[in-house]
C-alpha atoms as one frame of an Amber mdcrd trajectory, in Angstrom:
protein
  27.854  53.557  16.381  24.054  53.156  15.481  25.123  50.856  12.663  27.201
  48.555  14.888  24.302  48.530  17.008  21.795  47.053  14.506  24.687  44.440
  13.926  25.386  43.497  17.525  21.671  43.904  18.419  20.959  41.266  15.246
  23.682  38.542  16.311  23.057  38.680  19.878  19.129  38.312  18.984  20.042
  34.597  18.561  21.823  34.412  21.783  19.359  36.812  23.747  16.812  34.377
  22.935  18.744  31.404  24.085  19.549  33.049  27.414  15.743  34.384  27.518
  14.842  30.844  27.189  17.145  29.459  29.959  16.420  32.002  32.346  12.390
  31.783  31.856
């Protein structure tokens, strides 16, 4: 499950950052 996490945590870096963005 840690190693899915790294994956999920990687590809939703992108998005986190465009929500991060639209919320700030």
């Amino acid at each position: 499950s840690r190693k899915t996490t790294r994956k999920t945590l990687r590809r939703t870096s992108k998005k986190e950052d465009l929500v991060r963005c639209q919320c700030m």
